[in-house]
N, C-alpha and C positions, 0 to 999 in steps of 0.2 A: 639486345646486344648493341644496336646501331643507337639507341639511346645514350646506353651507357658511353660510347666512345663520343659521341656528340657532346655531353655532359663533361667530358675531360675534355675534350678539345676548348670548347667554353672556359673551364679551370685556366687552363693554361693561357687563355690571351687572358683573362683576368690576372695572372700572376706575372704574367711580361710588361701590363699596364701597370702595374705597382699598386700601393693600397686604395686610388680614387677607385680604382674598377671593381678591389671586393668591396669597397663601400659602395659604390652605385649597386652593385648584384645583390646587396644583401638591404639595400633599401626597397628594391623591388620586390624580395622576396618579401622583406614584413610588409610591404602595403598590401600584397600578396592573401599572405598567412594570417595578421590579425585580424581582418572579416571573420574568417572561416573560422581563428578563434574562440571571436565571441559570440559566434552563431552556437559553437559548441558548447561555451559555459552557460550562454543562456539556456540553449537544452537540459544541460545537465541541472540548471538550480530549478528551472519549471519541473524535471521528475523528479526531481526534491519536494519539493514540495507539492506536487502530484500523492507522492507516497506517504509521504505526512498526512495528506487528509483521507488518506487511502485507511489508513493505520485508523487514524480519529474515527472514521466511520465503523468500521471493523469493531472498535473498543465503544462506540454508545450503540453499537445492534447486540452484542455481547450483555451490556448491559440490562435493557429492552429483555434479552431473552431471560436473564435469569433472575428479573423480576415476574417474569409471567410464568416460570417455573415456581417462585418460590408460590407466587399464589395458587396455582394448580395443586401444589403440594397441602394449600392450607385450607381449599376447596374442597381436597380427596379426603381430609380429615373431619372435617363438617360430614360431610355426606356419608363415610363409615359413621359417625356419631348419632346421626340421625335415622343411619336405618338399626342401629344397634335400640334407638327409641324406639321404634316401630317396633322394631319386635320383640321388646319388651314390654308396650304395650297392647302387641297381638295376644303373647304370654296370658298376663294381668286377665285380660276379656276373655280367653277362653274358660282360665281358672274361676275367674266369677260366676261365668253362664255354667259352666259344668257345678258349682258351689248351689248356684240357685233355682 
């Protein structure tokens, strides 16, 4: 509260001074304020681009994984294929030995 009326009282000798005293208040305020600014945008376009590569990496592990899925897939099909060999040529060799 004791701010708030500190802050009017300031208003008003700035408004009995006529326009040089809100021009001086308000050139202090931007020398002030546009530091604080551009510390701000600079923050904000680095998590920009923070999440950009955030994203990029996300999208080639994606990638990465569902090439090693599709090989797993074409692995699992080799390997049914070849025990389906085997045991058709366990078949084959019992049928012969029992034949001869």
């Amino acid at each position: 509260m004791k701010w708030h009326i500190a802050a009017l009282y300031e208003m008003q000798k700035l408004k009995e001074s006529g326009a040089a005293g809100y021009r001086k208040q308000l050139d202090h305020s931007r020398l002030n304020v546009e530091p604080f600014l551009g510390m701000v945008e600079t923050e904000a376009s680095e998590r920009l681009q923070l999440s950009q590569q955030h994203e990029q990496a996300l999208a080639d592990r994606a990638d990465v994984i569902f090439g090693q899925e599709q090989e797993l897939a074409e692995l699992r099909k080799e390997l049914k294929q070849q025990d389906e060999e085997v045991a058709r040529l366990i078949k084959e060799g019992e049928a012969s030995s029992q034949a001869g």
